[in-house]
Backbone as CSV, one residue per row, in Angstrom:
resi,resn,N_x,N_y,N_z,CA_x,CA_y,CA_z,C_x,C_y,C_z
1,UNK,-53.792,101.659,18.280,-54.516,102.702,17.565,-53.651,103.956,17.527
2,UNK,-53.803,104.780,16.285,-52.793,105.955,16.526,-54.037,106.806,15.942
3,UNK,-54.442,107.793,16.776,-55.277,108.742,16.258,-54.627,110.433,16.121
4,UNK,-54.973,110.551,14.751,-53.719,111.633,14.125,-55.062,112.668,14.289
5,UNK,-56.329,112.981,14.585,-57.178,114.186,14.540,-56.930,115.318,15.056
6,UNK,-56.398,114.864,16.686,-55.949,116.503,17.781,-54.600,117.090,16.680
7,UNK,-53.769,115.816,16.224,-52.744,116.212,15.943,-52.986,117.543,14.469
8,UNK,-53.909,116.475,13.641,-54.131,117.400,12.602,-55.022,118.780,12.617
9,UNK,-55.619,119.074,13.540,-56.329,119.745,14.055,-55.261,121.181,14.465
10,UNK,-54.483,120.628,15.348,-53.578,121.759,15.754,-52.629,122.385,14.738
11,UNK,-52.313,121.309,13.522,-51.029,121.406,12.771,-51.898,122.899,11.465
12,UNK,-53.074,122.494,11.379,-54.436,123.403,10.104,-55.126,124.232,10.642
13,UNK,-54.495,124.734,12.123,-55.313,125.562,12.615,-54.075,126.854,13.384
14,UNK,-55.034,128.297,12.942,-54.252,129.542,13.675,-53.815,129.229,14.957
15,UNK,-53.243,129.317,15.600,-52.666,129.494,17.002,-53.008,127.855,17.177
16,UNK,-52.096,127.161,16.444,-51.530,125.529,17.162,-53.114,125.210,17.270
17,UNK,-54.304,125.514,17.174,-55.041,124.717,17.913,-56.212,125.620,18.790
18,UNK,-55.507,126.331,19.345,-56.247,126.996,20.552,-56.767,128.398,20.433
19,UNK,-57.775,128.326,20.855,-58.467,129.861,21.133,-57.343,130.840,21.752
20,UNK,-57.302,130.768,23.160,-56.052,131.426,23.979,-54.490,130.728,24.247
21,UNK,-54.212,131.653,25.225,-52.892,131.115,25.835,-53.648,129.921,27.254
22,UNK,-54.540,129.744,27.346,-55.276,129.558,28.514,-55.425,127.469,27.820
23,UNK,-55.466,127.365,27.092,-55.862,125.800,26.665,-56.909,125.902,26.401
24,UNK,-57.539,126.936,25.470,-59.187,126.609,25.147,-59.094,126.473,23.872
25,UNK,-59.361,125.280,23.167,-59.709,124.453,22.169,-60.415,125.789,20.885
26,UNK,-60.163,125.865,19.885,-60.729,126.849,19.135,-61.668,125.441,18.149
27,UNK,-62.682,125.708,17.542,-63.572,124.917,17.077,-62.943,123.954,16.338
28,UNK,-61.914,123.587,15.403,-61.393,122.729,14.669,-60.618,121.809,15.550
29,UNK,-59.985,122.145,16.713,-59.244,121.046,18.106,-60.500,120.489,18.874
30,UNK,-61.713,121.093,19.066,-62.759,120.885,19.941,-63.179,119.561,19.170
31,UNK,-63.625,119.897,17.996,-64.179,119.238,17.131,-63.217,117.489,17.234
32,UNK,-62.159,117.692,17.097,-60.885,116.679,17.215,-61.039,116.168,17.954
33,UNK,-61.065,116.308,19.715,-61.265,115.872,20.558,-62.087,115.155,20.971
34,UNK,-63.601,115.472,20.236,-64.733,115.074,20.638,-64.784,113.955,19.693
35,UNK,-64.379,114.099,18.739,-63.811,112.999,17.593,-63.257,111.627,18.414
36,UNK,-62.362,111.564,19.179,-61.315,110.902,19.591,-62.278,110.124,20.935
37,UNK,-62.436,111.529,21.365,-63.010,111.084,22.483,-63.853,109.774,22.491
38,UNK,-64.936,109.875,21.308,-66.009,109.004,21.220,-65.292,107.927,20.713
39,UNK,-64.692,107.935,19.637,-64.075,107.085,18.869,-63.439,105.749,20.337
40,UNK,-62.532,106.014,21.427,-62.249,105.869,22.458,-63.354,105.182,23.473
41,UNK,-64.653,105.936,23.146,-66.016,105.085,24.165,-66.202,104.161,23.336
42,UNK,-66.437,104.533,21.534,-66.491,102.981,20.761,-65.716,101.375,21.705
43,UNK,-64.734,102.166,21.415,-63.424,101.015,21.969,-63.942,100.229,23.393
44,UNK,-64.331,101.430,24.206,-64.255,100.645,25.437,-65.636,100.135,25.275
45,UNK,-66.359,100.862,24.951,-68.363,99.940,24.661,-68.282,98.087,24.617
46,UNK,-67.102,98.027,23.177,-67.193,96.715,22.707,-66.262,96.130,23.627
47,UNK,-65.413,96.217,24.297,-64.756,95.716,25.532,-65.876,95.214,26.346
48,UNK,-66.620,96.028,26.806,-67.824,95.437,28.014,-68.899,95.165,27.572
49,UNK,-69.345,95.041,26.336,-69.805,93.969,25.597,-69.356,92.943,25.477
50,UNK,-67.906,92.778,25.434,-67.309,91.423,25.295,-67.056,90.832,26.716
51,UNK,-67.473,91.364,27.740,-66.583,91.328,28.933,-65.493,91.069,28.970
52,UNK,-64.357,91.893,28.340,-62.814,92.426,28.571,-62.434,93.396,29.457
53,UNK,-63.106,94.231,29.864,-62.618,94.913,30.625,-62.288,94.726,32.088
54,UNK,-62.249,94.181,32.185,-61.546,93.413,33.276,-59.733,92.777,33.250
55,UNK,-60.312,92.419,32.124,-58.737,91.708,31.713,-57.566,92.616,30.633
56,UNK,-58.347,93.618,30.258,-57.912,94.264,29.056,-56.831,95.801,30.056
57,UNK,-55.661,95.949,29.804,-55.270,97.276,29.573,-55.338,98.323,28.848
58,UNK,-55.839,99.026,29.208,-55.997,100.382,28.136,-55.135,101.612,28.890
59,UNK,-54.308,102.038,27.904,-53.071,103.052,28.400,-53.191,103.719,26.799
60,UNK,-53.320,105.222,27.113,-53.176,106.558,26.361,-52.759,107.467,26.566
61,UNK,-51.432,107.619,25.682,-50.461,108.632,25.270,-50.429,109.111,24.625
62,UNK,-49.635,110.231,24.081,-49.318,110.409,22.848,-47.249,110.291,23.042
63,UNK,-47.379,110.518,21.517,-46.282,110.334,21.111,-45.125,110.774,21.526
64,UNK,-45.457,112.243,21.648,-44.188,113.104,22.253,-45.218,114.362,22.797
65,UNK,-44.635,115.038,23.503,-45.012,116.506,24.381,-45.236,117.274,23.511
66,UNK,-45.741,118.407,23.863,-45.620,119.718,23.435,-45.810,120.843,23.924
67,UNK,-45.012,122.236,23.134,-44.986,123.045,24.108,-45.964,123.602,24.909
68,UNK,-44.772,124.314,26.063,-46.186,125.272,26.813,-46.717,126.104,25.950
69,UNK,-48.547,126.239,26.622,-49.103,126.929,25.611,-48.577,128.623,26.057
70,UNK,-47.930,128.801,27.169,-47.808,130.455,27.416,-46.687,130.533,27.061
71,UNK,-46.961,131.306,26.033,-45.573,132.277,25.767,-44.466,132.513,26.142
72,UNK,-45.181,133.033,27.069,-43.390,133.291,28.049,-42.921,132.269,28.001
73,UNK,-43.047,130.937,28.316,-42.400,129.514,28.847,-42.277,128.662,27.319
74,UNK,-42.547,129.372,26.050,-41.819,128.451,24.924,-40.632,129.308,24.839
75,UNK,-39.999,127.675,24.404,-38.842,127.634,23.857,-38.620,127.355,22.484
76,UNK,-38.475,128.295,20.899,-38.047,127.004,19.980,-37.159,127.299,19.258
77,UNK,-36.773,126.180,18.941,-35.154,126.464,18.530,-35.297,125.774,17.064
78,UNK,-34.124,126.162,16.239,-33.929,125.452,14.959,-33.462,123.958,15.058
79,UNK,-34.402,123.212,13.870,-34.208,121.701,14.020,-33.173,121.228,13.836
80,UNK,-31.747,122.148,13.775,-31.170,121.141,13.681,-29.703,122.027,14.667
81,UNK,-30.485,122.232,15.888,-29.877,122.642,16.752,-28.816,121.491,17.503
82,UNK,-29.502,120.465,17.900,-28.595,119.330,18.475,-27.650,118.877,17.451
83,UNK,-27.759,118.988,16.070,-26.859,118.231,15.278,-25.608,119.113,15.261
84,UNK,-25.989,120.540,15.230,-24.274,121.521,15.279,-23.946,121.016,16.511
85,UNK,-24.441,121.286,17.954,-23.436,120.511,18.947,-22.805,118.963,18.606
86,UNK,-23.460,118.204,18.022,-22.939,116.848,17.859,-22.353,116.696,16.790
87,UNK,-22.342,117.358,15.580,-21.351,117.113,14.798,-19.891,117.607,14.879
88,UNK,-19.417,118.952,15.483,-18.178,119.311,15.914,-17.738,118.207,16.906
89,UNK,-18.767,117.678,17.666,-18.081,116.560,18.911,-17.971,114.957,18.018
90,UNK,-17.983,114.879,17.370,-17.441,113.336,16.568,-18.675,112.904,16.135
91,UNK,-19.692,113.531,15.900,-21.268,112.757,15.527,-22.404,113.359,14.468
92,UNK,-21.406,112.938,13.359,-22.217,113.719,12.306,-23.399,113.061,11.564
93,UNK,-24.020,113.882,10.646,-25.440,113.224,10.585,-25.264,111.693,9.911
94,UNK,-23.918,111.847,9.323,-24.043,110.441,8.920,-23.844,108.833,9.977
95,UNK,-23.708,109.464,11.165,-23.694,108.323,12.460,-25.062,108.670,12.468
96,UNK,-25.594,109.812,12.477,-27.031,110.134,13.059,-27.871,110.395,11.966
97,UNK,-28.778,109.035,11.929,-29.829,109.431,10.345,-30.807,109.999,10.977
98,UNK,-31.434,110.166,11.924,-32.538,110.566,12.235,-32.562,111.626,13.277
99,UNK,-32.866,112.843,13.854,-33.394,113.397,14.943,-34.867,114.518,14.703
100,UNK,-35.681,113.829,16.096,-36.559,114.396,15.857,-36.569,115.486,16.592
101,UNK,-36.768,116.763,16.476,-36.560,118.005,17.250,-37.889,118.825,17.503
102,UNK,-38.513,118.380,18.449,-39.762,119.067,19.137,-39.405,119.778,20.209
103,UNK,-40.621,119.770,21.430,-40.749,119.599,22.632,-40.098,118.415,23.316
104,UNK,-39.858,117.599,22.948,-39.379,116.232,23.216,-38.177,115.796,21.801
105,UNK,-36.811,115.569,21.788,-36.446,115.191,20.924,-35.786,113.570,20.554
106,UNK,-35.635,113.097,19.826,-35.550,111.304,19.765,-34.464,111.226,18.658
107,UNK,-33.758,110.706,18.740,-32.052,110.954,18.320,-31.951,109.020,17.697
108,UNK,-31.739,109.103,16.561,-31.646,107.811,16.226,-30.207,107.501,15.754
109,UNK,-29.680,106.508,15.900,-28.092,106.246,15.891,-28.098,105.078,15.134
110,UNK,-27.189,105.365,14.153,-27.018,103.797,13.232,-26.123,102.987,14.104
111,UNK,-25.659,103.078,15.161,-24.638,102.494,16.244,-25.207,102.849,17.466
112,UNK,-26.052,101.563,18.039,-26.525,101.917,19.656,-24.977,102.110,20.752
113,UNK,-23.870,101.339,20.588,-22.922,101.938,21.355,-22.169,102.759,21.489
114,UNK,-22.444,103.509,20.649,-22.659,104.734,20.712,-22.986,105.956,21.593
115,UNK,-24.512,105.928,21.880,-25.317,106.135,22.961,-24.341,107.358,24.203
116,UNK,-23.949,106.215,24.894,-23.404,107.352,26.258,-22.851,108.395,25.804
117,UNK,-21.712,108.328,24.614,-20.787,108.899,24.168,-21.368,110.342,23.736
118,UNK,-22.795,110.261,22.946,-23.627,110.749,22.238,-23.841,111.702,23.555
119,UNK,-24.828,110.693,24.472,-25.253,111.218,25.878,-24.709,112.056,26.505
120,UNK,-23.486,111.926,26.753,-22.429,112.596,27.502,-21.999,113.987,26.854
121,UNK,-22.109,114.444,25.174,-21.500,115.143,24.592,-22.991,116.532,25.276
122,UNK,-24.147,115.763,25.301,-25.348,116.751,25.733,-25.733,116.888,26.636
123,UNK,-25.232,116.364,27.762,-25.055,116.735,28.881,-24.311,117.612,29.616
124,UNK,-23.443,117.986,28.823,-22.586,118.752,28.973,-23.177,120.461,29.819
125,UNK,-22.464,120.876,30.991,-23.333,121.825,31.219,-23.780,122.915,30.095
126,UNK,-22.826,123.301,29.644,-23.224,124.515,28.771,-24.207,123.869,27.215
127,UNK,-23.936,122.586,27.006,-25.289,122.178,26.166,-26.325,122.186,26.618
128,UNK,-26.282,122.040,27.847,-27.609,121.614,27.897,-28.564,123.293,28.209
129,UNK,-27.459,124.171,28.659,-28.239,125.244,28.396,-28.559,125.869,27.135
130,UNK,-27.203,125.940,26.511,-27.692,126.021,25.337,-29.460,125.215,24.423
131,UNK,-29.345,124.366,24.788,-30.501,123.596,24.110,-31.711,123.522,24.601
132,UNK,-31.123,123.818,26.154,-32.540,123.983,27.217,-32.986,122.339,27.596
133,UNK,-31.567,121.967,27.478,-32.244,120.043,27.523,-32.230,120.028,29.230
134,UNK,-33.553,119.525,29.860,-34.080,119.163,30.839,-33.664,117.563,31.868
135,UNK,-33.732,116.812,30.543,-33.690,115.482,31.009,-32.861,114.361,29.621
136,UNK,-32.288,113.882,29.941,-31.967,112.728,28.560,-32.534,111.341,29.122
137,UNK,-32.884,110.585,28.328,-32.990,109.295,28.999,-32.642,107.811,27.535
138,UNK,-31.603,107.207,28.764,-31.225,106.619,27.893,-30.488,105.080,28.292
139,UNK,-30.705,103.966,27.895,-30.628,102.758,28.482,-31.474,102.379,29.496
140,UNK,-31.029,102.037,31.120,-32.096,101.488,31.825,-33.363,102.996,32.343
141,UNK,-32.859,103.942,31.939,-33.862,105.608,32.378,-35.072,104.659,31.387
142,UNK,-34.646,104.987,29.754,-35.537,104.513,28.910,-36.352,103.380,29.388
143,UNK,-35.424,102.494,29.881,-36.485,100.647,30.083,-37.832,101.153,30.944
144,UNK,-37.571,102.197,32.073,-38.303,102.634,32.926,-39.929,103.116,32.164
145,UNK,-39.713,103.831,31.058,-40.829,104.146,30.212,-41.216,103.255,28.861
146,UNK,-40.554,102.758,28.450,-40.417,101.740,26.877,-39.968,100.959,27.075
147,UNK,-40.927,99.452,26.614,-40.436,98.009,26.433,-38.756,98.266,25.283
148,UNK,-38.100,97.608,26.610,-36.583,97.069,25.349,-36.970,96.437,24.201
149,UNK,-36.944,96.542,22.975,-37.249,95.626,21.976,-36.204,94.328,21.697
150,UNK,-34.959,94.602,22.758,-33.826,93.296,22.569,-34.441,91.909,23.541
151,UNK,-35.589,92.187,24.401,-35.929,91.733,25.834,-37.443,91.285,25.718
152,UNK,-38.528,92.082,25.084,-39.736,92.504,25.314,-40.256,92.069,24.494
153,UNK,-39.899,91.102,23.433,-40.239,90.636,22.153,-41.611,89.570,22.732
154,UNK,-41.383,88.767,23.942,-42.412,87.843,23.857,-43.778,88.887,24.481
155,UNK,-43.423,90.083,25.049,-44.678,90.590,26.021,-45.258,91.135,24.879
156,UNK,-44.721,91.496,23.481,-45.345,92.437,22.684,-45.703,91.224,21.850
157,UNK,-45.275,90.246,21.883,-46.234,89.367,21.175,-47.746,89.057,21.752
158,UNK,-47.526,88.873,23.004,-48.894,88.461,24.393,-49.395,89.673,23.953
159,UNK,-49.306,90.526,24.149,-49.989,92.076,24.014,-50.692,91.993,22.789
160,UNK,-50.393,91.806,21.531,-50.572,92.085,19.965,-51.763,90.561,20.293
161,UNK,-51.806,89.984,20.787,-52.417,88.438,20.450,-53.516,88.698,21.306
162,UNK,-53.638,89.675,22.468,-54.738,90.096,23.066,-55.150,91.184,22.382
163,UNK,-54.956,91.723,21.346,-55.245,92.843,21.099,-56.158,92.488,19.415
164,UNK,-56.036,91.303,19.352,-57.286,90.942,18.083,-58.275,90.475,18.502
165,UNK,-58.951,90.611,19.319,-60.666,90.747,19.755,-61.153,91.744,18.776
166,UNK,-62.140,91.586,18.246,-62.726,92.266,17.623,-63.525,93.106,18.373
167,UNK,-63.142,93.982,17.494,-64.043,95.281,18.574,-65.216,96.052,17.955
């Protein structure tokens, strides 16, 4: 399930979303939430109607982070801040079709071996201040949070094949 409401909620609303700096929901995020929320008891209702819940995993994320809501502690930078460091270092957008530049950024490479090389250029001490990068994760860091898709092909099949119960 991908539920886009908090998201759209924050994106059509004054201040991201929120009343304050404090995390209080201004009526159009409240509204979202409570949206989701239920939408979410739907889900699990027909689970223990079916008696699945027992056997069933249910894990909720979202996609990527976002910033702190206080002021003082954002950071934001122009999107295409990582690409000037990486294109003077051998990695221009045409190795790199994709980067996503949030709170969290996701760097797509038409060449996975690539990778360290990439890794290494942003790690660099003064990049990473520059960019304010915290953490990279990449190869077995990644396996730690995300199924390998070279490896994981049969669990996401088991997964997808438990996941047509009708609900």
């Amino acid at each position: 399930m991908n539920f886009q409401a908090i998201n759209a909620a924050k994106k059509d609303s004054l201040g991201g979303g929120y009343a304050d700096d404090f995390a209080t929901p201004n009526s159009s995020l409240q509204g979202a939430l409570l949206h989701t929320d239920a939408s979410i008891g739907q889900m699990l209702t027909k689970l223990q109607q079916q008696g699945l819940t027992n056997t069933t995993a249910i894990i909720l994320t979202a996609k990527h982070g976002e910033s702190a809501l206080d002021p003082s502690e954002r950071f934001l930078e122009l999107t295409s801040a990582i690409q000037t460091i990486l294109t003077p270092a051998g990695f221009p957008a045409t190795v790199i079709p994709k980067i996503t530049e949030k709170t969290t950024a996701l760097i797509w490479l038409k060449n996975q071996s690539q990778t360290q090389a990439v890794a290494s250029v942003l790690t660099l001490a003064a990049n990473e201040q520059t960019l304010h990068i915290q953490q990279i994760l990449t190869g077995e860091s990644m396996k730690l949070l995300f199924p390998d898709p070279l490896i994981d092909l049969p669990r996401r099949i088991l997964s997808s094949s438990l996941q047509r119960h009708e609900l």
